[in-house]
C-alpha positions in Angstrom: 81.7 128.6 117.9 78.8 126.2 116.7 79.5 123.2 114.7 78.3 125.2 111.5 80.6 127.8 112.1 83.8 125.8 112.1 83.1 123.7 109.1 83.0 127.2 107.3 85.7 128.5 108.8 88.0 125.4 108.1 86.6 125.0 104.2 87.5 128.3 104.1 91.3 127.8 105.6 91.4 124.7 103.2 91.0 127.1 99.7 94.6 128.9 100.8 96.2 126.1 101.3 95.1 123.9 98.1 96.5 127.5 96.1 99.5 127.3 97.2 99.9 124.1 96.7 98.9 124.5 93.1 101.4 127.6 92.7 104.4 125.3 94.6 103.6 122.6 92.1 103.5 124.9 89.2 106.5 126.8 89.6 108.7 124.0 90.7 107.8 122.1 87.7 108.5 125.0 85.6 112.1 125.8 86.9 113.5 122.4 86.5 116.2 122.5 83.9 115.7 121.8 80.5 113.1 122.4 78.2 110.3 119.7 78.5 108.8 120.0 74.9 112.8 119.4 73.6 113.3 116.5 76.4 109.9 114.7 74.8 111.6 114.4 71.4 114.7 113.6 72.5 116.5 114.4 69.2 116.6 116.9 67.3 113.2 118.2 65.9 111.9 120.5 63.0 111.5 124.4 64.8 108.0 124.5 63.2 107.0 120.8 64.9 108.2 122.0 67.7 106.5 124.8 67.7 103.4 123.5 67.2 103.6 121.2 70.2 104.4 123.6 72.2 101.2 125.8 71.1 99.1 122.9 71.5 99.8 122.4 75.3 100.1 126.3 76.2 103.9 126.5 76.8 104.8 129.1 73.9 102.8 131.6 76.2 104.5 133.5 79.3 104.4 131.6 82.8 102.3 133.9 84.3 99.8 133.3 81.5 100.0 129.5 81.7 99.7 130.0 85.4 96.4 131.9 85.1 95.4 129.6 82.3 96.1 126.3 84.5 94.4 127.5 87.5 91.1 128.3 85.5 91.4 124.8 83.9 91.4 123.1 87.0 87.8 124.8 88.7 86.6 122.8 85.9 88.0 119.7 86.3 90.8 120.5 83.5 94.3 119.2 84.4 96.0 119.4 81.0 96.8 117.5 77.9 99.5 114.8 78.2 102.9 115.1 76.2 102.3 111.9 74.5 99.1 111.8 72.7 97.1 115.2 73.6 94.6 113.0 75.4 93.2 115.1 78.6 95.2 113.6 82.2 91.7 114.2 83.7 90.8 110.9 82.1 93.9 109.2 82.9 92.9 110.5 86.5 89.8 108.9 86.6 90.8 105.7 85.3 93.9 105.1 87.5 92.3 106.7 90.9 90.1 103.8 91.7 92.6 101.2 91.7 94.6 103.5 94.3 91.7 104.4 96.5 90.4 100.7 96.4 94.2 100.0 97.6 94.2 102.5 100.3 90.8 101.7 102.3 91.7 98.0 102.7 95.2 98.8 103.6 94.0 101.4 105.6 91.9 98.9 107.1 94.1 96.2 108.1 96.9 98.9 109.5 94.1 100.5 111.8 92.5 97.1 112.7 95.7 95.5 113.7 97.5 98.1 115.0 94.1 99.1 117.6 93.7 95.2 118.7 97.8 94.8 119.0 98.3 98.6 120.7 95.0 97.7 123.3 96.7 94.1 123.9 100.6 95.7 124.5 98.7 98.6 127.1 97.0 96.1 128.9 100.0 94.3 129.8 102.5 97.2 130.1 106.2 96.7 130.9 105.8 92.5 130.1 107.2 90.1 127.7 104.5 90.6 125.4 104.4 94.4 125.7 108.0 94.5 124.5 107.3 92.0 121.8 104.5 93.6 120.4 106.6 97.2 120.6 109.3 95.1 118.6 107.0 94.6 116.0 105.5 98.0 115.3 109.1 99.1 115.7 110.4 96.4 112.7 107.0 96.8 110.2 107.5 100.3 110.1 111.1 100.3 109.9 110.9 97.8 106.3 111.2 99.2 103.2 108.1 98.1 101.7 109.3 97.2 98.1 111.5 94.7 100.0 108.5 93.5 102.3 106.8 93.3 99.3 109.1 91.4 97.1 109.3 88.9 100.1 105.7 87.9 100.3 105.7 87.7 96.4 108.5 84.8 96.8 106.4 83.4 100.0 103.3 83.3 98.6 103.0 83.8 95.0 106.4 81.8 93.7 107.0 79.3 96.7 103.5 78.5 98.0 101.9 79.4 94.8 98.5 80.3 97.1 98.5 84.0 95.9 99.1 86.3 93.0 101.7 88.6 92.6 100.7 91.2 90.2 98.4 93.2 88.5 94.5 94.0 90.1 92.4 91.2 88.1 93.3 87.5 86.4 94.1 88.7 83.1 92.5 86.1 81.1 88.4 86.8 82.5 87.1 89.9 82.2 86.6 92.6 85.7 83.3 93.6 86.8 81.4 96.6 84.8 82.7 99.8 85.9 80.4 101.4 88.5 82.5 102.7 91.1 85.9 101.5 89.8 86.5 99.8 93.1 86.5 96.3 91.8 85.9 94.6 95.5 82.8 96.8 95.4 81.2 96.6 91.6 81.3 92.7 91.6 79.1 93.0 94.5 76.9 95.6 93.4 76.1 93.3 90.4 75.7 90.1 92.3 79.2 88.7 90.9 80.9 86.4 93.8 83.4 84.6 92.0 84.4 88.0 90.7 84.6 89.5 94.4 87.2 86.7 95.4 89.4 87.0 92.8 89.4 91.2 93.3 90.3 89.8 96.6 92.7 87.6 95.8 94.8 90.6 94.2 94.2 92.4 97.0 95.9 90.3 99.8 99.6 90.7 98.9 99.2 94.6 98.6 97.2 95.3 101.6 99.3 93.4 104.1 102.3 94.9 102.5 101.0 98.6 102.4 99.3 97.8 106.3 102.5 95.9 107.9 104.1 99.0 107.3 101.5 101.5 108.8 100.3 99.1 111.4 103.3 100.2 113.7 102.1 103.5 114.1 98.8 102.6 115.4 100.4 100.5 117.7 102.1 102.6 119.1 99.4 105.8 119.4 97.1 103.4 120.6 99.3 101.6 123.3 100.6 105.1 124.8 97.3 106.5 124.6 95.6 103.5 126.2 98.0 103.7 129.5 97.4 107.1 129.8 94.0 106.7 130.1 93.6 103.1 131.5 95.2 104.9 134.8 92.3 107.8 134.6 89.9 108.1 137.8 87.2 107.4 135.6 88.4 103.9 134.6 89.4 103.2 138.2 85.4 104.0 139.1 84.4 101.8 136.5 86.7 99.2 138.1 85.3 100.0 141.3 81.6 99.5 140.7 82.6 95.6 139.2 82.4 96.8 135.4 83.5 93.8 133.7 87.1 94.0 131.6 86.5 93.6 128.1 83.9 96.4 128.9 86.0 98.9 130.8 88.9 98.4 128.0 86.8 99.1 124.6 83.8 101.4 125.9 85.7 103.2 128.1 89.5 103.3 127.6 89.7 103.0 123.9 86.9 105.1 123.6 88.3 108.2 124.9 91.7 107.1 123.7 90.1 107.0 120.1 90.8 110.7 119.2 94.5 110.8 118.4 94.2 107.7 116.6 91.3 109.0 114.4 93.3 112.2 113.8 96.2 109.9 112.6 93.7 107.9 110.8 93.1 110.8 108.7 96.9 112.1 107.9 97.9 108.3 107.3 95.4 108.4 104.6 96.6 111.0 102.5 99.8 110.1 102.9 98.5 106.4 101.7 97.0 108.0 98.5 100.0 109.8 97.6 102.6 107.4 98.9 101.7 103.9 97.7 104.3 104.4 94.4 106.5 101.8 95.7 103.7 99.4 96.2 102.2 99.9 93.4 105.1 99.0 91.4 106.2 96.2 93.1 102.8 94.5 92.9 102.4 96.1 88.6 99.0 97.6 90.5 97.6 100.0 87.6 96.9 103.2 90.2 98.0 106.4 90.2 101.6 105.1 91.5 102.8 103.3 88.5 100.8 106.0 86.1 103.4 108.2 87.8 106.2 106.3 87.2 105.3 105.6 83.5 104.7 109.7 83.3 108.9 110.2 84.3 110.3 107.5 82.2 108.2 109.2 79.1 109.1 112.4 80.3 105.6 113.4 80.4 105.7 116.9 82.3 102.3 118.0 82.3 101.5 114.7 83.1 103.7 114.7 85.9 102.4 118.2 87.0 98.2 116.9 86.9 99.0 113.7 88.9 101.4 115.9 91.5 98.5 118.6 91.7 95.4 115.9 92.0 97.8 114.2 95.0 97.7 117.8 96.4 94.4 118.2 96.5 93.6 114.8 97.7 95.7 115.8 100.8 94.2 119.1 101.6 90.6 117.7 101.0 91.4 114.5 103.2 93.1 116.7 105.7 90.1 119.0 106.0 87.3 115.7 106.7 89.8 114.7 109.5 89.0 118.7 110.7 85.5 118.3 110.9 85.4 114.7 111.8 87.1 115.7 114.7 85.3 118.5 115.8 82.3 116.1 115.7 83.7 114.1 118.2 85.1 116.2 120.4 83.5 119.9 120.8 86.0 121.6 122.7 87.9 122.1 119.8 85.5 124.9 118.7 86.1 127.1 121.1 
């Protein structure tokens, strides 16, 4: 199967999938007890006001109506009104999203970065000190509840040290950068703004190494059992042979062809990080799609709730299907 081939076949295994995840959403949210439009006032309402706010976000009509209604809205970008002010989410989306993905790469970042260098170091001396030290590690950061490793670097470094912030994405009393991307790290440089770039980073710090402690320990371990499998491989013990320095035989090599289990992980990590930084998000006050969320259930905001849970679904699938082709990339066999 050529390379063409497969990236039809998977987009086309990817529009099954992202259905019934819509439908799943749909109909869960829709069998939950109680009546959402009665929950919102949360007293007892005129029939005809009630009515009427009912008619104005589609729930007077039958399920399977709203259901066909819904899924036309979203091929055009159309995730609903919100419960509190009729304003489209689809804008609440788009303003929220970028603080989350911004959030995600760096996080992403740091967990891959350290967990490859600290996984590489442990395989390279297997069965010693540091090996089970390292292991130790992976085994603890992942193991932390991350609103409690959070908290704790807030009281390290924001309240004790006083070196860091602890909240919030930009110092509250300057302007950010114009939007352009909504990544902030990213628009201050695009328009030449330094001093804005290190405070985005600033505000970054405590979040990332919370969010990439966590995942780090995965890496570590992928990468260091990966690693000895392949560090004992006849082609590494060739290279050693023929006088192939280390440092050369560990990362061109080794970690090379030990790379594509950790890039599939890479991948599943990610849109797990998109949809799963809610804790985060709330300990640090970081205004993404985590504590949009939360404000969404405390108002009791249903379709809210149900565009948010629906635009995580579809970050997944679409995530999950560049890991697909990203790996096919790398390694061909998998198209046959």
């Amino acid at each position: 199967m050529s390379l063409k081939s497969y990236v039809v076949t998977r987009i086309l295994l990817a529009i099954p999938m992202v259905l019934l995840l819509l439908t799943f959403v749909f109909f869960v949210i829709r069998v939950m007890p109680g009546d959402p439009a009665l929950l919102h006032f949360e007293r007892r309402v005129d029939p005809a006001a009630l009515a009427e706010f009912r008619r104005r976000l589609g729930l007077d009509q039958p399920i399977p109506i709203q259901y066909i209604t819904y899924l036309g809205g979203l091929f055009v970008g159309n995730f609903g009104l919100s419960m509190q002010d009729f304003s489209p989410i689809v804008d609440h989306l788009i303003a929220r999203f970028p603080a989350t993905l911004e959030l995600a790469i760096y996080s992403m970042l740091f967990a891959v970065i350290l967990g490859i260098i600290l996984g590489v170091f442990s395989s390279k001396r297997y069965d010693s000190t540091t090996d089970h030290s390292i292991r130790l590690f992976g085994i603890i950061t992942y193991a932390i509840p991350v609103f409690f490793l959070g908290m704790i670097l807030q009281l390290i470094f924001a309240v004790w040290l006083r070196v860091l912030p602890s909240g919030t994405r930009f110092d509250p009393h300057y302007v950010p950068p114009p939007r352009i991307t909504g990544l902030y790290t990213i628009d201050s440089l695009l328009t030449g703004n330094l001093w804005a770039f290190m405070v985005s980073v600033r505000y970054l710090i405590l979040p990332t190494v919370t969010l990439g402690l966590v995942l780090c320990g995965i890496f570590i371990r992928l990468t260091r059992t990966n690693m000895i499998e392949t560090l004992r491989k006849d082609f590494v013990v060739a290279a050693e042979a023929r006088g192939l320095s280390d440092s050369r035989i560990t990362y061109q090599y080794a970690l090379r062809n030990a790379f594509l289990p950790i890039l599939t992980m890479i991948g599943l990590q990610f849109a797990v990080l998109l949809a799963g930084a809610v804790l985060t998000e709330t300990t640090f006050s970081w205004p993404g799609l985590g504590t949009y969320i939360v404000d969404r259930i405390a108002h009791r905001d249903y379709t809210a709730i149900q565009g948010t849970v629906v635009f995580y679904a579809i970050l997944v699938a679409v995530v999950t299907l560049i890991v697909d082709l990203l790996y096919a990339a790398f390694d061909p066999r998998i198209r046959f």
